[in-house]
FIMAR-649148 format. One record per residue (C-alpha): residue number from 0; residue in three letters; chain; x negated, y, z negated. Coordinates in Angstrom, 3 decimals. Each point is the difference from the previous one (the first is absolute). Example, Ala and Ser with C-alpha at 12.3 -4.5 7.8 and 13.67 -1.06 7.14 Angstrom:
# residues 2
+-----+------+------+----------+----------+----------+
! pos ! code ! unit !        u !        v !        w !
+-----+------+------+----------+----------+----------+
!   0 !  ALA !    A !  -12.300 !   -4.500 !   -7.800 !
!   1 !  SER !    A !   -1.370 !    3.440 !    0.660 !
+-----+------+------+----------+----------+----------+
//
This chain:
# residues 233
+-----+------+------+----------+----------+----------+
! pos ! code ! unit !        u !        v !        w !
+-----+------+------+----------+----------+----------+
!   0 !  UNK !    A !  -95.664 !  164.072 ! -180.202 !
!   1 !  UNK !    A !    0.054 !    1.965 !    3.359 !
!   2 !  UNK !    A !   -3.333 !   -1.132 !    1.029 !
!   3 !  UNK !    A !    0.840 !   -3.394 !   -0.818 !
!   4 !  UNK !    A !    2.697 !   -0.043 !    2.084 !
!   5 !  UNK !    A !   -1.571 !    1.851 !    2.420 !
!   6 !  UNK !    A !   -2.518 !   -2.925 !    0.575 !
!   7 !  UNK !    A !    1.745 !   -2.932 !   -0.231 !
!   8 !  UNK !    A !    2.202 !    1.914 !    3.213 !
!   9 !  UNK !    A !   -3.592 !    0.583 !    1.623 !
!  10 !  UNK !    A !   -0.702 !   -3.773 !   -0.541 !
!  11 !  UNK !    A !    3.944 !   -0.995 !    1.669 !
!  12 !  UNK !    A !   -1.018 !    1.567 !    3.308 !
!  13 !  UNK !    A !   -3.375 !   -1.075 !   -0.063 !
!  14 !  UNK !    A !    1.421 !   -3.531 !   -0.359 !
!  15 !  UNK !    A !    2.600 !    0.805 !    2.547 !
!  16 !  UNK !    A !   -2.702 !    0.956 !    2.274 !
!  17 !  UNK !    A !   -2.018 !   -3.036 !    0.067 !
!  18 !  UNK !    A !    2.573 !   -2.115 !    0.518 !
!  19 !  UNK !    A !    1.316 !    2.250 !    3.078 !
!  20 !  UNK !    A !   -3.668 !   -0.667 !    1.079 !
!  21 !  UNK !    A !   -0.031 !   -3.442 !   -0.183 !
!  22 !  UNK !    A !    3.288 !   -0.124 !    1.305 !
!  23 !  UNK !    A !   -1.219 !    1.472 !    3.216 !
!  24 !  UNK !    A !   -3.150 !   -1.598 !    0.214 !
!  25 !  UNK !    A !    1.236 !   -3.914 !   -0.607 !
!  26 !  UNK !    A !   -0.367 !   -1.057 !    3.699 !
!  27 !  UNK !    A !    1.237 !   -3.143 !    0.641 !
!  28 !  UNK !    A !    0.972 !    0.694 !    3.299 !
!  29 !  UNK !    A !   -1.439 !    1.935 !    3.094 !
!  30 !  UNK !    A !    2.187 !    0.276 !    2.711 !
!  31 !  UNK !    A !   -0.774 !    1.216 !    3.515 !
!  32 !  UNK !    A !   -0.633 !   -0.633 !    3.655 !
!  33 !  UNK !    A !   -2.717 !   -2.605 !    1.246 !
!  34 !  UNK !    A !   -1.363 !   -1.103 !    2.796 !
!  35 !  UNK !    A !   -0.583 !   -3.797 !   -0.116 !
!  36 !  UNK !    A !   -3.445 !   -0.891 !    1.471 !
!  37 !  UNK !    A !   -2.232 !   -3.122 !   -1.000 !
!  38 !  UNK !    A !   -2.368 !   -0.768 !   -2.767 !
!  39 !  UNK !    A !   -3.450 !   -1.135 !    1.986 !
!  40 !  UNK !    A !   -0.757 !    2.519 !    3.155 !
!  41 !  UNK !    A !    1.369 !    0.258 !    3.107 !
!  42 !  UNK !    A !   -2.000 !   -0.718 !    2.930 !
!  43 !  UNK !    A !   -0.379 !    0.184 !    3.530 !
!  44 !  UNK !    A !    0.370 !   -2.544 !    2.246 !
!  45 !  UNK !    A !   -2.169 !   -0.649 !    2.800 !
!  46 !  UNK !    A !   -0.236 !   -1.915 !    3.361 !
!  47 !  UNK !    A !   -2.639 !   -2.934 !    0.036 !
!  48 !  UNK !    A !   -0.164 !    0.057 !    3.980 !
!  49 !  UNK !    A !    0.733 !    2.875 !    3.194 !
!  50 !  UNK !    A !    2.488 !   -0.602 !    2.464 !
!  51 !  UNK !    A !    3.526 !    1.670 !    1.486 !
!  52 !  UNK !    A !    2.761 !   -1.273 !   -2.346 !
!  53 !  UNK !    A !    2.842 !   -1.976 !    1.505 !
!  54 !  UNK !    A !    1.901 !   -0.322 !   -3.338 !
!  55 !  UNK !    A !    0.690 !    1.045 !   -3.287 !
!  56 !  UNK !    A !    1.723 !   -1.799 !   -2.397 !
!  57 !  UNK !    A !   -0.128 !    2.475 !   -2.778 !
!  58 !  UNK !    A !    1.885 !    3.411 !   -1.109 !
!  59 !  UNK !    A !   -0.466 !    2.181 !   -2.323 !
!  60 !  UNK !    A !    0.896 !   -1.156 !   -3.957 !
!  61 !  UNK !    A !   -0.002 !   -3.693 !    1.373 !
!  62 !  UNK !    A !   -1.510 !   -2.549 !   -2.605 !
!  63 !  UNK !    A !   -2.107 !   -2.600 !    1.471 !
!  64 !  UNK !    A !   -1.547 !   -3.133 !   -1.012 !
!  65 !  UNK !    A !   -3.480 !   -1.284 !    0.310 !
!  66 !  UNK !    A !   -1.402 !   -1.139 !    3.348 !
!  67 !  UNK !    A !    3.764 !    1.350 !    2.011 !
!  68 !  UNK !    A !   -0.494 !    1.196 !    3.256 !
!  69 !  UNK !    A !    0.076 !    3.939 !   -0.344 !
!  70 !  UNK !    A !   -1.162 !    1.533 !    3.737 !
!  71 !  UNK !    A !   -0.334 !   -2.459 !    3.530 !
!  72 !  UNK !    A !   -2.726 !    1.166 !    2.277 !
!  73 !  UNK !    A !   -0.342 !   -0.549 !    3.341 !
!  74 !  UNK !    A !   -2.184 !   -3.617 !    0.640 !
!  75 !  UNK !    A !    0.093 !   -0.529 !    3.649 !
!  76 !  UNK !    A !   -3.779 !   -0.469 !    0.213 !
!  77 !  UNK !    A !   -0.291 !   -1.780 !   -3.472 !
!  78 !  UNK !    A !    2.792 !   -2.425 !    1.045 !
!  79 !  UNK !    A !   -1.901 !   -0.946 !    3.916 !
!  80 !  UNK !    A !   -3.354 !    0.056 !   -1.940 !
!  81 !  UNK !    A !    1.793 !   -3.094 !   -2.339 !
!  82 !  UNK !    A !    1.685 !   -1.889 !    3.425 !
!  83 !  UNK !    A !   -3.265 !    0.606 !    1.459 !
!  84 !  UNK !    A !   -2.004 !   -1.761 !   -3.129 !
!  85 !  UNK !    A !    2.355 !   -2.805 !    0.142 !
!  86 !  UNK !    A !    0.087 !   -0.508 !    3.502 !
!  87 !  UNK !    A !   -3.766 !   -0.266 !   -0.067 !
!  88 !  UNK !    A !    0.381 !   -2.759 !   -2.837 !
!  89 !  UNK !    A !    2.215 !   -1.937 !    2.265 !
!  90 !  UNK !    A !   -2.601 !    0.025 !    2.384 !
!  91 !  UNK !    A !   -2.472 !   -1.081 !   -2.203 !
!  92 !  UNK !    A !    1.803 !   -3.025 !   -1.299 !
!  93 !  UNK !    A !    0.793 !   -0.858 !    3.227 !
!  94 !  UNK !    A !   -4.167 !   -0.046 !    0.760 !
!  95 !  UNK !    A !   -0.399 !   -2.610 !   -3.225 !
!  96 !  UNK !    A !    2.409 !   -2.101 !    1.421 !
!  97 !  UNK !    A !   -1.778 !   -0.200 !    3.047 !
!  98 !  UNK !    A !   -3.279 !   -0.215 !   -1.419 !
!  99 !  UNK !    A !    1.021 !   -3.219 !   -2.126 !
! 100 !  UNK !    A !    2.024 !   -1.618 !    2.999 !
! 101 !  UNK !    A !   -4.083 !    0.252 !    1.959 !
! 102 !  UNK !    A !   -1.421 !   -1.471 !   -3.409 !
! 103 !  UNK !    A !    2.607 !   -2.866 !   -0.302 !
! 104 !  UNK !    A !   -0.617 !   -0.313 !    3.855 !
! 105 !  UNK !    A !   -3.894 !   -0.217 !   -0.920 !
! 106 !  UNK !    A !    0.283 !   -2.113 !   -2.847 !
! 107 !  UNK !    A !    2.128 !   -3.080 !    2.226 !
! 108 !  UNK !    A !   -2.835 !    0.569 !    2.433 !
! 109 !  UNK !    A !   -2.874 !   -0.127 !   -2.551 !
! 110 !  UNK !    A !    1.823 !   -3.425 !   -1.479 !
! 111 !  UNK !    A !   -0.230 !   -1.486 !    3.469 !
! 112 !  UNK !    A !   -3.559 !    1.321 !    0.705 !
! 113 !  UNK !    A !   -0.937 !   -2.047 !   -3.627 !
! 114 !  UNK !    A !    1.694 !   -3.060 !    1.281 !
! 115 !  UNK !    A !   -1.860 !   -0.090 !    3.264 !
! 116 !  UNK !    A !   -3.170 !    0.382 !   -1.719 !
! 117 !  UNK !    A !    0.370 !   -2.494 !   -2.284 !
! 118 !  UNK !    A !    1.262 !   -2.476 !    2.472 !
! 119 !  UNK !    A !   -3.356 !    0.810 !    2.169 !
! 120 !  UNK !    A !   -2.070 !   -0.264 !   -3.521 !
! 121 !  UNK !    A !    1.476 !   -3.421 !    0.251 !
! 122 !  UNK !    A !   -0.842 !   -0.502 !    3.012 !
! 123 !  UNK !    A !   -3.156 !    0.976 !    0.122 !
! 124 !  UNK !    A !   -0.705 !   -2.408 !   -3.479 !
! 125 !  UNK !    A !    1.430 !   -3.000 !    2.183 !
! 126 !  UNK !    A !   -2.399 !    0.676 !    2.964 !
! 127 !  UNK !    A !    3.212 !    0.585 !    2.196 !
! 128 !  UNK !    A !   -0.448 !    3.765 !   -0.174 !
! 129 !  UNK !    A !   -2.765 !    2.735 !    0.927 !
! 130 !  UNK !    A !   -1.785 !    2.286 !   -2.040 !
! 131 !  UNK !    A !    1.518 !    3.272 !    2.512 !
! 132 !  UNK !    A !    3.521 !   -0.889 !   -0.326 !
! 133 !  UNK !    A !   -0.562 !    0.204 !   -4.057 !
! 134 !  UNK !    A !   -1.536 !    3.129 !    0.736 !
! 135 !  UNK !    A !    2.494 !    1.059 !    2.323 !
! 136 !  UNK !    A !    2.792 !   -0.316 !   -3.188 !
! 137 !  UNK !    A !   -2.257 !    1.244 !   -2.543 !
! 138 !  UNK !    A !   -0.157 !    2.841 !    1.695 !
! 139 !  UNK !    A !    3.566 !    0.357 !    0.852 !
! 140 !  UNK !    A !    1.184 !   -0.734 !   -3.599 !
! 141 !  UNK !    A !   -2.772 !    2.812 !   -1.423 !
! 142 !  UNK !    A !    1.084 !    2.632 !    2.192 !
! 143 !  UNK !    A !    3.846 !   -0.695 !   -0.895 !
! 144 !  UNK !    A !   -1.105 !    0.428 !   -3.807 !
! 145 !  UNK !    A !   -1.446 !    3.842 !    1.012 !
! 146 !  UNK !    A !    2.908 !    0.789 !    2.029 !
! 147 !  UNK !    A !    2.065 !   -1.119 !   -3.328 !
! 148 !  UNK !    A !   -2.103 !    2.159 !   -2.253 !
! 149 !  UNK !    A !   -0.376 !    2.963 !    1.995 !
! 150 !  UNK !    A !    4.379 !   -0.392 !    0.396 !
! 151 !  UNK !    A !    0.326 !   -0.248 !   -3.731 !
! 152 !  UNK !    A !   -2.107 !    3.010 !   -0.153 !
! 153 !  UNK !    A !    1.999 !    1.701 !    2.648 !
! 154 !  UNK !    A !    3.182 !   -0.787 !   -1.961 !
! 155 !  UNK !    A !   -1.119 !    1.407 !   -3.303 !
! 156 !  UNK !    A !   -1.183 !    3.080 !    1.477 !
! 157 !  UNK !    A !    3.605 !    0.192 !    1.603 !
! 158 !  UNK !    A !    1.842 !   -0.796 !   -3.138 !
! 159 !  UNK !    A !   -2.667 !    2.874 !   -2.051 !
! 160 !  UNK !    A !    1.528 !    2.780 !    3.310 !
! 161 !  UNK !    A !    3.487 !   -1.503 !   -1.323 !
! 162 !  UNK !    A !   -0.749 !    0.990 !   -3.454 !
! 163 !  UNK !    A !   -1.178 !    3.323 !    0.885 !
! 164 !  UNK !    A !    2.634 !    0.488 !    2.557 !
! 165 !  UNK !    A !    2.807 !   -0.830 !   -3.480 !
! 166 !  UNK !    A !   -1.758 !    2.794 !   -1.824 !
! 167 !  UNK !    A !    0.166 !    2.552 !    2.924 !
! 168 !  UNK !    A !    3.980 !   -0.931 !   -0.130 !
! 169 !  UNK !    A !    0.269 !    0.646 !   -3.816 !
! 170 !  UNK !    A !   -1.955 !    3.340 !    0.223 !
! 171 !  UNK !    A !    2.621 !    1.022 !    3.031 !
! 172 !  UNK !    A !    3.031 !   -0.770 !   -2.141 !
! 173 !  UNK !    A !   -1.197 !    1.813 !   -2.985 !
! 174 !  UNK !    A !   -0.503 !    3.277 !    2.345 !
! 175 !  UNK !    A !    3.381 !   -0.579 !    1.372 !
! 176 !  UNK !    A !    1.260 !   -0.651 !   -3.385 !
! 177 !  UNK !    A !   -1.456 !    3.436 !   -1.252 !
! 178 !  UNK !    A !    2.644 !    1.945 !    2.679 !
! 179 !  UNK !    A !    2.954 !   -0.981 !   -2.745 !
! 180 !  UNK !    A !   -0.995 !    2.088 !   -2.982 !
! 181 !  UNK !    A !    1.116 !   -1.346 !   -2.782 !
! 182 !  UNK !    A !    0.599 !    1.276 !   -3.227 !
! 183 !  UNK !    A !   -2.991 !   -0.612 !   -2.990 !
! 184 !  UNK !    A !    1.983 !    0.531 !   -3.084 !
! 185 !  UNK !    A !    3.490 !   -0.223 !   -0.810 !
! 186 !  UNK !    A !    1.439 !    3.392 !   -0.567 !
! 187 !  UNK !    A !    1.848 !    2.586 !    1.286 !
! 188 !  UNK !    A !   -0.636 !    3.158 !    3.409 !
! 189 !  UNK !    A !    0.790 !    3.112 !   -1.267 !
! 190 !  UNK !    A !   -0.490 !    1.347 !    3.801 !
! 191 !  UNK !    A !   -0.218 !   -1.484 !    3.404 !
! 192 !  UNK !    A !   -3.098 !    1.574 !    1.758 !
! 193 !  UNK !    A !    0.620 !   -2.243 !    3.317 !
! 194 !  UNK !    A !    2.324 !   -0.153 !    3.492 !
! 195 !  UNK !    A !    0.138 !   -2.672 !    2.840 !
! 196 !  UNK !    A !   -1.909 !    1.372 !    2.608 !
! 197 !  UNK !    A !   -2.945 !    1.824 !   -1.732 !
! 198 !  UNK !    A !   -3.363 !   -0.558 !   -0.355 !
! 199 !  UNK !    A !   -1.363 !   -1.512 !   -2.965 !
! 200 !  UNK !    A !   -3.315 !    0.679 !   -0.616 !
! 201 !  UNK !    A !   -2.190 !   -2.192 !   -2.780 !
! 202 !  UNK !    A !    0.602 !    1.128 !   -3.348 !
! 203 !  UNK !    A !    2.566 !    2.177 !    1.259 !
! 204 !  UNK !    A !    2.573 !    0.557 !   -3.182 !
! 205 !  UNK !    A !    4.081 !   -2.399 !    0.042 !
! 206 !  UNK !    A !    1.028 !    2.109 !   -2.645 !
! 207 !  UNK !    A !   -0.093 !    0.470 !   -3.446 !
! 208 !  UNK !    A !    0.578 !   -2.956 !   -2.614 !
! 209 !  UNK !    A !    0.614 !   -0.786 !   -3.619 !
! 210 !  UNK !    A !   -0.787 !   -3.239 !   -0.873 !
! 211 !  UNK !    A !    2.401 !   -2.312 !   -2.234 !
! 212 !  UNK !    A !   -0.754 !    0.831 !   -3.887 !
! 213 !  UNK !    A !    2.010 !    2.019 !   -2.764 !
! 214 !  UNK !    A !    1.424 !    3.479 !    1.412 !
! 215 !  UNK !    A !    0.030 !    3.574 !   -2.172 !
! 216 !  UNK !    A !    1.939 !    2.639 !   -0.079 !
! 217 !  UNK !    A !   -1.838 !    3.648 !    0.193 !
! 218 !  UNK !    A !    2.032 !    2.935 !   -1.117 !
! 219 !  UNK !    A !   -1.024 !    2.961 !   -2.264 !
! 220 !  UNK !    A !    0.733 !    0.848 !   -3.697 !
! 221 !  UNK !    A !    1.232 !    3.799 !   -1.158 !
! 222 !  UNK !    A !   -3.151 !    1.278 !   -1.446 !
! 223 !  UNK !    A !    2.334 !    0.140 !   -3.614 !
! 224 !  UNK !    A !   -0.543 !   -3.508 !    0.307 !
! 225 !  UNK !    A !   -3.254 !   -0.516 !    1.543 !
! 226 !  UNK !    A !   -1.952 !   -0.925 !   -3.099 !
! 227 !  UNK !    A !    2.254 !   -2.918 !   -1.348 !
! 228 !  UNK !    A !    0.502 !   -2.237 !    2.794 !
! 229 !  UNK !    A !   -1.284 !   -2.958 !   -1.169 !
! 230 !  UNK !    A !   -0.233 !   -3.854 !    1.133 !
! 231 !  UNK !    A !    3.334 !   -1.372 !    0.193 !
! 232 !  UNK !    A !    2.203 !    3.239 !   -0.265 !
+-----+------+------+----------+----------+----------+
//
C-alpha cells in the first residue's frame, strides 16, 4: 500500500513537471529590440561621370524615385559645347539655303538656255539660222545641266554635314545630360556621401541605398529560445 502510494505521488510530479516544461517552452511570442533594415542588399551608389558638384538634392534617409535628379555637376563646358553644336547647325542650314537659291537660279537659266536652242534648231531647219548659233546654245544649255548636277551634288553633300552636324548635337546633350545624376532605382539613401563644392570623381560613391522591396526586422533571440523560432512566430 505504501509503495503504491508512493508511485502514483512520483507519477503527480512527474506530470507536474512536464507540463511546467511545456509551459515554459510554448513560445508564441519573442519579444525584443530590432533594427529594421531591408530584405534584398544594400548597395552603393555610384557616380556615372567626374566633375565639381554644384548641387545636391538629396539627404540622408530621403526616398527617391526613379530617374530624380540626386547631385548637379558643374556643365559649363558641356553646355558651350551644345550652343556651339547648334550654332554650327544654323550655319549649315543657312549654306542649303543658299546652295538651292544658286540651283533654282541655274535651273531658270538652264530653261532659257533650252528655249534658245530650240528656237535656233528651228531656225536652222527653216534655213533662216546657222549651224554655230545651234552650237553656240547647245553648248550653253549642256554646260547649265553640269553646273545643275554638280549643285545637286553640292547640296546633298551639305544636307549629309547637316546630318552629321544633328548627331554631334545629340551626343553633346547626352554628356551635358550625364552632369544631373539621376537616381536608377526607386529606393531609399541611408547616407549622403556628397557636398556642393567637392570633387566628384567617376565612380566615386552618393551614399548608401536600399532599394524599394519588403523590409525585416533583425534582433536576437535568448539562447532559451534559440531552437524554436520558427516561420511565422
Amino acid at each position: 500500500s505504501g509503495r503504491k502510494k508512493t508511485a502514483e505521488g512520483n507519477a503527480r510530479k512527474a506530470d507536474d513537471a512536464d507540463t511546467a516544461d511545456t509551459t515554459v517552452l510554448d513560445v508564441r511570442e519573442i519579444v525584443g529590440v530590432a533594427r529594421i533594415e531591408p530584405a534584398g542588399k544594400i548597395i552603393v551608389m555610384n557616380a556615372e561621370t567626374a566633375g565639381f558638384v554644384r548641387e545636391v538634392l538629396f539627404v540622408e534617409n530621403d526616398r527617391v524615385e526613379k530617374g530624380q535628379s540626386l547631385v548637379v555637376l558643374d556643365a559649363e563646358l558641356e553646355e558651350a559645347q551644345v550652343q556651339q553644336a547648334k550654332s554650327r547647325i544654323v550655319v549649315q542650314q543657312a549654306a542649303i539655303e543658299s546652295a538651292r537659291a544658286s540651283l533654282s537660279a541655274l535651273q531658270v537659266k538652264f530653261m532659257a538656255a533650252k528655249n534658245t536652242y530650240e528656237r535656233e534648231l528651228r531656225l536652222l531647219q527653216g534655213k533662216a539660222g546657222t549651224q554655230q548659233a545651234l552650237e553656240d546654245s547647245r553648248f550653253a544649255k549642256e554646260e547649265l545641266e553640269k553646273q545643275i548636277l554638280a549643285q545637286e551634288a553640292q547640296i546633298r553633300q551639305q544636307q549629309a554635314q547637316a546630318g552629321e552636324l544633328a548627331a554631334e548635337l545629340r551626343y553633346r546633350e547626352v554628356e551635358r545630360a550625364k552632369k544631373t545624376l539621376r537616381a536608377p532605382l526607386a529606393g531609399r539613401f541611408l547616407s549622403c556621401e556628397v557636398k556642393p563644392g567637392n570633387y566628384l570623381s567617376a565612380s566615386a560613391s552618393l551614399g548608401d541605398f536600399a532599394v524599394d522591396g519588403p523590409q525585416v526586422a533583425v534582433t536576437e533571440v535568448d539562447e532559451l529560445f534559440a531552437m524554436r523560432v520558427r516561420e511565422g512566430l
